[in-house]
C-alpha positions in Angstrom: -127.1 4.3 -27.5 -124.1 6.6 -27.3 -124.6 9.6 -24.9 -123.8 13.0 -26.7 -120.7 14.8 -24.4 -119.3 18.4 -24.3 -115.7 19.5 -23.3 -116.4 22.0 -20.4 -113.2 22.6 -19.3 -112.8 25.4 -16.3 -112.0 28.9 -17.3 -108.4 30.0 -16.2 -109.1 32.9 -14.4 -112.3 31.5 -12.4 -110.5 28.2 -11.3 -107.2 29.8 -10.4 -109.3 33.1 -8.2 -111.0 30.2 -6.7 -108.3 28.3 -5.5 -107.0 31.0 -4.1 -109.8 30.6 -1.3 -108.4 27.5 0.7 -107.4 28.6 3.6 -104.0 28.4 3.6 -101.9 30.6 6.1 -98.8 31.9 5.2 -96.8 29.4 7.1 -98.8 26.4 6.0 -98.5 27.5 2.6 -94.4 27.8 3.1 -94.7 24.2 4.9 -96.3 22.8 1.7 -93.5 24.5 -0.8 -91.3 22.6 1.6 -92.5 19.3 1.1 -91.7 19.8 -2.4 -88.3 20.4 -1.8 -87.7 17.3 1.1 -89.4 15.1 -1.9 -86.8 16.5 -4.3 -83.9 15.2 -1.8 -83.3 18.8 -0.6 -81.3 18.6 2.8 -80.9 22.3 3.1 -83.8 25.2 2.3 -83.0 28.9 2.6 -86.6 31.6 3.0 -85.8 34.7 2.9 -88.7 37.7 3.4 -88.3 41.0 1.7 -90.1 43.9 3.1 -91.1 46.8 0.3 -94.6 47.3 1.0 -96.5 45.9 -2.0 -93.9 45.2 -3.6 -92.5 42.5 -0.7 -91.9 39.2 -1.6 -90.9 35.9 -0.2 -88.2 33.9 -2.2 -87.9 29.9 -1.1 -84.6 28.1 -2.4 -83.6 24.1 -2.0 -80.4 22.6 -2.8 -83.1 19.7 -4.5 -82.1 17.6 -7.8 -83.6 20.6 -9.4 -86.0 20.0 -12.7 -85.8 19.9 -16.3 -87.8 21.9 -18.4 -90.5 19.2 -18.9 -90.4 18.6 -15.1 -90.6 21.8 -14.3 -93.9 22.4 -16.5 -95.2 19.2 -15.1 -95.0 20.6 -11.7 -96.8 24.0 -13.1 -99.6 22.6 -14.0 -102.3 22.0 -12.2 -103.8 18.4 -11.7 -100.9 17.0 -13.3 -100.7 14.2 -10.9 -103.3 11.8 -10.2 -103.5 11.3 -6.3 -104.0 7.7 -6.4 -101.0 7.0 -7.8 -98.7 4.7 -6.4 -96.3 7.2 -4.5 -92.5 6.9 -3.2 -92.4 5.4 0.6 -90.5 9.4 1.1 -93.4 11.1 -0.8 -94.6 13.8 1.1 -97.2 15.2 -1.4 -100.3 13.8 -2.5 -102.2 15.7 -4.8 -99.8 17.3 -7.2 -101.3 20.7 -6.5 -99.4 22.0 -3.3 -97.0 24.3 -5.1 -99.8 26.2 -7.1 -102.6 26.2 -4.6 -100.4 27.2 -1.6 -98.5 29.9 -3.7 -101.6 31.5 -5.1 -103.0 31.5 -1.6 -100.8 33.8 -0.4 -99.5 36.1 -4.4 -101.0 37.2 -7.7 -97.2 36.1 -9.4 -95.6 32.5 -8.9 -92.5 32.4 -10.5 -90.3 28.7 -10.5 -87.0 28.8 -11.3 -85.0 25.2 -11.7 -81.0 23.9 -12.2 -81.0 20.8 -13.5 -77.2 19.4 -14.7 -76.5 23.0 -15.2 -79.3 24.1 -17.4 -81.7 26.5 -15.4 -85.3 26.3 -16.3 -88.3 29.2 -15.5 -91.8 29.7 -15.7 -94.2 32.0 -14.1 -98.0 31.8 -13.1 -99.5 35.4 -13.5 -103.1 36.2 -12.3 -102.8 39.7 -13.7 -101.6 39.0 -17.2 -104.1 36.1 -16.9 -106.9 38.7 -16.3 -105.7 40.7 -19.0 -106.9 37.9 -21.5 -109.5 36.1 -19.6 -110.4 34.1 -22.9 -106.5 33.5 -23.5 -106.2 29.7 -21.4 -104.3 28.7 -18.8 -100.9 30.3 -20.2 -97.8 29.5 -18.4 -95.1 32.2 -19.0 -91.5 31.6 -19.9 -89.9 33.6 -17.9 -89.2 35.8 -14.8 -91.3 39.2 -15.3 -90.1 42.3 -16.3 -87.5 43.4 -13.3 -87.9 40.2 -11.0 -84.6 38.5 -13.1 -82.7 39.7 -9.6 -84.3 37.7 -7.6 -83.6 34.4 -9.2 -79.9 35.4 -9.2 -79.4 32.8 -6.4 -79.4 29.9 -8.6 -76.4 31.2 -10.4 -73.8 28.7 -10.5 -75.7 26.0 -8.9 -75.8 22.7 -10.8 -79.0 21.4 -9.4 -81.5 22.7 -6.9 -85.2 25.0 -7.4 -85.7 29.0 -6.3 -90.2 29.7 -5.5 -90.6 33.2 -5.5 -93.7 34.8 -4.5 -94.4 38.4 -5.6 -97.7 40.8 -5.7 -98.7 38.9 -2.1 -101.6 40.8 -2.1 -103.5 38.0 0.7 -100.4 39.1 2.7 -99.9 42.8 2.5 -103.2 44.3 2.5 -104.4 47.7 3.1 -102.8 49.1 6.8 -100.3 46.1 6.4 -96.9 47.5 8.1 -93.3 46.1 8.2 -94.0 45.5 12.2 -96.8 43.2 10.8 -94.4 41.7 8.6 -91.9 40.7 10.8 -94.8 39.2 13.3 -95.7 36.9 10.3 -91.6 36.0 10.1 -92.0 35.1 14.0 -95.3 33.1 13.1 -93.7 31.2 10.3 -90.6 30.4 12.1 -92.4 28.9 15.3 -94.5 27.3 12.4 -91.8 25.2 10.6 -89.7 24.6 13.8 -92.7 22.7 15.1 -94.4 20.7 11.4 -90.3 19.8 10.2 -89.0 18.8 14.1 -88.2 15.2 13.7 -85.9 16.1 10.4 -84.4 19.1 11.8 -83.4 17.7 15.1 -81.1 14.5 16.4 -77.5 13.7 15.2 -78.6 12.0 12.4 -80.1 15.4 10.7 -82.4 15.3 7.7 -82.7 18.7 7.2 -81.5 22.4 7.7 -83.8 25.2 7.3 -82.7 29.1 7.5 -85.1 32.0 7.9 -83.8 35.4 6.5 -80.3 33.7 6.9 -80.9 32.3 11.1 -81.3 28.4 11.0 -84.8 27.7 11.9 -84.3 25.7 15.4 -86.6 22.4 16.0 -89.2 22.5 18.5 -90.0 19.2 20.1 -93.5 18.8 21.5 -92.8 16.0 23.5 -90.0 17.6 25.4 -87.9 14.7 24.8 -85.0 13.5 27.2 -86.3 16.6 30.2 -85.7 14.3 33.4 -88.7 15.5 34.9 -91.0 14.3 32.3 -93.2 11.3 34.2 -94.2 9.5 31.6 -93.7 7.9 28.2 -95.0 5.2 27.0 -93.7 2.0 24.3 -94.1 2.5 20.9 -97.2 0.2 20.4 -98.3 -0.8 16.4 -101.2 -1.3 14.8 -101.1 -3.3 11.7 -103.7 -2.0 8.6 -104.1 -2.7 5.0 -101.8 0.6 4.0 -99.3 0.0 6.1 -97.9 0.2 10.3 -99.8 3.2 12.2 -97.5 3.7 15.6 -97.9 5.3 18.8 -96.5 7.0 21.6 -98.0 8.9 24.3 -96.8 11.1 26.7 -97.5 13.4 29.6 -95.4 16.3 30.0 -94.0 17.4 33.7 -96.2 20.1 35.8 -95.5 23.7 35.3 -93.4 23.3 38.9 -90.9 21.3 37.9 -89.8 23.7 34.2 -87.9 27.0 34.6 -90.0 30.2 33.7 -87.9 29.7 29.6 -89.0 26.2 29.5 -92.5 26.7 30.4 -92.8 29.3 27.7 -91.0 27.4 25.1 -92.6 24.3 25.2 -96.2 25.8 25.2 -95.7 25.9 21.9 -96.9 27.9 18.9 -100.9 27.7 20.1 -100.0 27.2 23.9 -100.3 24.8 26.6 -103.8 23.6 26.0 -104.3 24.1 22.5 -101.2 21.9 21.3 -102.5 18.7 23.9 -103.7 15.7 22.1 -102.5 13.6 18.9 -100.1 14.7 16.7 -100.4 13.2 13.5 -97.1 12.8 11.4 -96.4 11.5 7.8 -92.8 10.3 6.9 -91.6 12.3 9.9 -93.7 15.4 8.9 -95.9 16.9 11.5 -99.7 17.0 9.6 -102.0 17.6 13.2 -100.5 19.8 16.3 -102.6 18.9 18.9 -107.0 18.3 19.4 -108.4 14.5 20.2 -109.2 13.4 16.2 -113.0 13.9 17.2 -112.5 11.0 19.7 -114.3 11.2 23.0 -117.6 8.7 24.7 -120.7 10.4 25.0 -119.1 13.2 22.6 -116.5 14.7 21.1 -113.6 15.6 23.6 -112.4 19.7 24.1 -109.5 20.4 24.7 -109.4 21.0 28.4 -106.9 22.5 30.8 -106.7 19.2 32.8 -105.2 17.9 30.4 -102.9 20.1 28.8 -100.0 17.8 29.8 -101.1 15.0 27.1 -99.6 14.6 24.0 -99.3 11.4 21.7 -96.9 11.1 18.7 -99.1 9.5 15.6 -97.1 8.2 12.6 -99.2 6.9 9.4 -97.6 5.7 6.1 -98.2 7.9 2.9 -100.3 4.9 1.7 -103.0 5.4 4.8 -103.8 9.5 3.1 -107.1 8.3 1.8 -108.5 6.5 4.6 -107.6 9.1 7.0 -109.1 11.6 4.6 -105.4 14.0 4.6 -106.7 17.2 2.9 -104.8 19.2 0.3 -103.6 21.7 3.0 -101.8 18.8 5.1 -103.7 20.2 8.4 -106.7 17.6 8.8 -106.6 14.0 9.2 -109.6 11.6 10.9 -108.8 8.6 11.9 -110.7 5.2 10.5 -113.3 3.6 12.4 -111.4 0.4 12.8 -109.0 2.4 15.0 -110.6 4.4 16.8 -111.5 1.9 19.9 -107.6 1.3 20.0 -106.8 5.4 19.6 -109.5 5.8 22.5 -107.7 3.3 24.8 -104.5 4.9 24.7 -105.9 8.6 24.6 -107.9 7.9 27.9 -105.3 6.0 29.7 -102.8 9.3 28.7 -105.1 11.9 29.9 -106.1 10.6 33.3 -102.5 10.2 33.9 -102.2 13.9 32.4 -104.8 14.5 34.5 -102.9 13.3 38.0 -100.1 15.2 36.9 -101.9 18.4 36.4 -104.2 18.1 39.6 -101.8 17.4 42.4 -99.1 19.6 40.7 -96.7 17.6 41.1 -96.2 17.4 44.2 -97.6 14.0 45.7 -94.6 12.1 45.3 -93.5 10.4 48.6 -90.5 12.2 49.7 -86.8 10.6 50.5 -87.5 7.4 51.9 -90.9 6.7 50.4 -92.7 9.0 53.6 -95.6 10.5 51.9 -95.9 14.3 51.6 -98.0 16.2 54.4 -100.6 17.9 52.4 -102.5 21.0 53.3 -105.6 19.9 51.2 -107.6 16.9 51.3 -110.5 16.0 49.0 -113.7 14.5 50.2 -115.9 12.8 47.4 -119.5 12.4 49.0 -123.0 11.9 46.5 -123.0 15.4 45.9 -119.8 16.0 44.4 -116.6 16.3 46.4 -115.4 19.1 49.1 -112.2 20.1 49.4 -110.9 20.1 53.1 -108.0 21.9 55.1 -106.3 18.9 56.4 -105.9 19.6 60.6 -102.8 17.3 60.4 -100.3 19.5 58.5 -98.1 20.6 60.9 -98.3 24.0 60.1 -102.3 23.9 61.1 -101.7 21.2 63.9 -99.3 23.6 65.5 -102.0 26.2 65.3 -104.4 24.0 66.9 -102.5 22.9 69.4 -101.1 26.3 71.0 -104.4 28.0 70.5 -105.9 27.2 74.0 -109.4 28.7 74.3 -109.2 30.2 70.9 -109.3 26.9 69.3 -112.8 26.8 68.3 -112.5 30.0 67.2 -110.3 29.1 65.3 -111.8 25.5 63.6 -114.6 28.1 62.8 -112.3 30.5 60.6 -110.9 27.2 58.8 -114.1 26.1 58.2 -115.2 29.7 56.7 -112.3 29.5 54.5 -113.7 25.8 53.4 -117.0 26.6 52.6 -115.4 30.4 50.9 -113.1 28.5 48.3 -113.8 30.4 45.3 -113.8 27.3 43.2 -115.8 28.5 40.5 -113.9 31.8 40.0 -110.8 30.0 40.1 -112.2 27.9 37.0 -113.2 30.7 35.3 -109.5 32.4 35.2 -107.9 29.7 34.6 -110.2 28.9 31.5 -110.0 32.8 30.5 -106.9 33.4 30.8 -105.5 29.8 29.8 -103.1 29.6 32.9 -103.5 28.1 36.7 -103.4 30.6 39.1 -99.9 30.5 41.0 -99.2 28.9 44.0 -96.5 27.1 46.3 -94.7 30.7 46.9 -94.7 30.8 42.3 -93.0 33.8 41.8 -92.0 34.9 45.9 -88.2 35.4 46.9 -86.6 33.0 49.1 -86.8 35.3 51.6 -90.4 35.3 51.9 -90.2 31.6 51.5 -87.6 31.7 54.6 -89.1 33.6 57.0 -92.6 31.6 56.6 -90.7 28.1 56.8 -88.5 29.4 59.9 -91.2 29.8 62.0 -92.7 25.9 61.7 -89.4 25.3 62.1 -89.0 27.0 65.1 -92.0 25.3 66.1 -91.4 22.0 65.7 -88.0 22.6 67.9 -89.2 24.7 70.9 -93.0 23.0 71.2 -92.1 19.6 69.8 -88.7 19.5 71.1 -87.4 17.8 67.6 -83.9 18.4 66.8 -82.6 20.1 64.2 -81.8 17.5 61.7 -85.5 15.8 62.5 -87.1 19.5 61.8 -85.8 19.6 58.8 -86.9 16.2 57.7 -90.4 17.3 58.9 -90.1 20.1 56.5 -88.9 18.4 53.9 -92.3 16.3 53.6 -94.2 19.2 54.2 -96.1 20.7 51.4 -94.9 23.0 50.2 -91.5 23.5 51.4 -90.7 19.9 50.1 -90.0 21.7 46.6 -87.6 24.2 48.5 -84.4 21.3 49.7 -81.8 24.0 49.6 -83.5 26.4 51.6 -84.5 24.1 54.5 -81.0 22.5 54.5 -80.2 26.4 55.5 -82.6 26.4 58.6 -81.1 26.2 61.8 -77.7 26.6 60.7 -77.7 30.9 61.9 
């Protein structure tokens, strides 16, 4: 027996309002225009931003092979594309619905312009002509609308290559919206598309050139490639599946103490230092997950946590892997398959313990000139309870305390061991997690003169009680924390 059927297709007006509602920010919806154009074989895309109050608009233009008119209505309509299909290997869409659900994230009016062989091509979606005729379909309209035929000018004289243009941005400029706001979403976007397009906009073998408002968008590189103080980076190691090779590479990123002030701030990145730790999920070179552990973890899910801020692992899957890794329409999520997951875990925990070290010790363990280990001021003593952190009586700076102090030296052990039992560990945990940044140290931030006249006198110590030469106090102090991070000031000592 034959079931009875109805045609229910969705009403225009309802389907398009409600895919308005992704979640789609301004720059991920700019990222996903984007795509289209790398897919199109664009190697150069120009965004320019236009400021007029409600009547601002944002205008995206490739130097693509362009579309024909029957392309171009292919790629305005929505669901054209069955996401199973077989895709190019340099595919970077999926769904076939990017360019309409990203643009109506973010405008009321999409108009697409297209060269193709010299002929130029337009259509337009409009959500208020559309709600004008609710019963009227999904109509596409032919043409710029009345007084936006300026803004496509830029194709003129181009034989191939495609202009979006996105006007009536009313999920953009909203009531109280100002210019100042508007050029805050510019900086946003920038840092945005710096870091998702990095791989293709950086090396000498560039893929891509992107220009904001007419400045080239520079890359951003999470994984601070080439800094010689970065301490580790592992092999690429692959993992053969059924869709295709899924690499890796993981890497921990140098201590705070060994960047300058510029490149602590710049490599934070967009989200800063502990938000942008963990994997980073690429497709064909195209940054899909900045940062977080994939829901990976033991007893539970791992948080991103300050200790290891200094992880990150480069992730790159094949177009083919976008269903088992369940890549949404945004490009933003991706989970990886149970069958990797033990092998993901493996490499995530060996990178964050050695993140870990890193972060902990600050850097500063490594044995100095010679391989002579570093005179620490702290020690840590792990007993059942926990562990206690000690002021180590063999630093020379407390030794020579010690051992001048005469009658007062019990006195003295007693103050240390106040200032033991007085470390304000929890209150230094809490300001760090507040304010997402360790509390400075090591003379951070103090002019070499304060640094000076603190190292001068253990210096002067180690000469007139220790009787060392010159040259041996300065080795002293150079595997003395923490004047082993100041050479050129201890090389100075002794020399007035």
């Amino acid at each position: 027996m034959t079931s009875k059927t109805r045609s229910a297709p969705p009403r225009a007006m309802a389907m398009l309002e409600a895919l308005r509602g992704l979640g789609y920010s301004t720059a991920a919806a700019l990222a996903d225009i984007i795509d289209n154009s790398i897919s199109a074989e664009a190697t150069e895309v120009r965004i320019d931003f236009t400021w007029n109050g409600l009547g601002s608009r944002i205008a995206i233009l490739d130097n693509g092979r362009g579309m024909d008119d029957a392309e171009l209505e292919s790629a305005m309509r929505l669901g054209d594309k069955n996401p199973l299909d077989t895709r190019s290997v340099n595919d970077l869409g999926r769904f076939g619905m990017g360019l309409k659900t990203a643009s109506l994230s973010q405008c009321r009016r999409l108009t697409v312009a297209a060269v193709k062989e010299g002929i130029t091509s337009c259509l337009r979606w409009d959500l208020d002509e559309l709600a004008a005729d609710p019963d009227g379909g999904w109509l596409l309209f032919e043409s710029p609308a009345q007084g936006s035929e300026p803004y496509i000018e830029s194709l003129k004289e181009k034989k191939a290559g495609t202009l979006v243009l996105w006007e009536m941005m009313d999920r953009v400029v909203t009531s109280g919206y100002t210019s100042d706001d508007f050029h805050d979403l510019i900086d946003n976007v920038e840092s945005h598309l710096a870091m998702v397009f990095h791989r293709l906009l950086q090396g000498p073998r560039q893929k891509l050139k992107l220009f904001l408002n007419g400045r080239p968008i520079a890359p951003w590189d999470p994984f601070m490639s080439g800094h010689p103080a970065k301490p580790w980076t592992s092999p690429i190691t692959n993992h053969a599946t059924s869709y295709g090779t899924v690499s890796v590479q993981c890497h921990v990123l140098p201590h705070r103490d060994k960047l300058t002030a510029a490149e602590f701030e710049s490599y934070a990145g967009p989200a800063g230092w502990t938000a942008q730790q963990g994997f980073y999920v690429y497709r064909n070179e195209r940054l899909l997950v900045a940062g977080g552990w994939l829901g990976l973890g033991n007893s539970r899910a791992w948080n991103r946590e300050e200790a290891h801020r200094l992880a990150r692992i480069r992730l790159d899957i094949p177009n083919t892997a976008d269903a088992d890794w369940k890549i949404d329409v945004r490009k933003l999520t991706a989970r990886p398959p149970l069958s990797l997951r033990p092998w993901l875990m493996l490499l995530a925990e060996n990178t964050r313990e050695r993140a870990r070290r890193v972060f902990a010790y600050r850097g500063t363990p490594s044995p100095a000139k010679g391989n002579t280990p570093i005179e620490q001021a702290w020690r840590v003593e792990r007993v059942k309870a926990g562990m206690r952190y000690r002021i180590e009586e063999s630093h020379p700076s407390v030794a020579a305390v010690l051992e001048s102090a005469g009658t007062l030296a019990p006195l003295i052990k007693s103050m240390l061991r106040v200032i033991e039992e007085t470390v304000p560990v929890q209150r230094i945990w809490l300001d760090t997690a507040e304010n997402k940044e360790t509390p400075r140290t090591s003379f951070e931030g103090e002019p070499n003169m304060a640094v000076i006249e603190v190292a001068a006198v253990l210096f002067n110590d180690l000469i007139e009680r220790k009787g060392l030469s010159i040259e041996d106090a300065r080795k002293s102090m150079a595997r003395t924390e923490p004047f082993q991070k100041y050479p050129a000031l201890i090389a100075k000592l002794g020399s007035e």
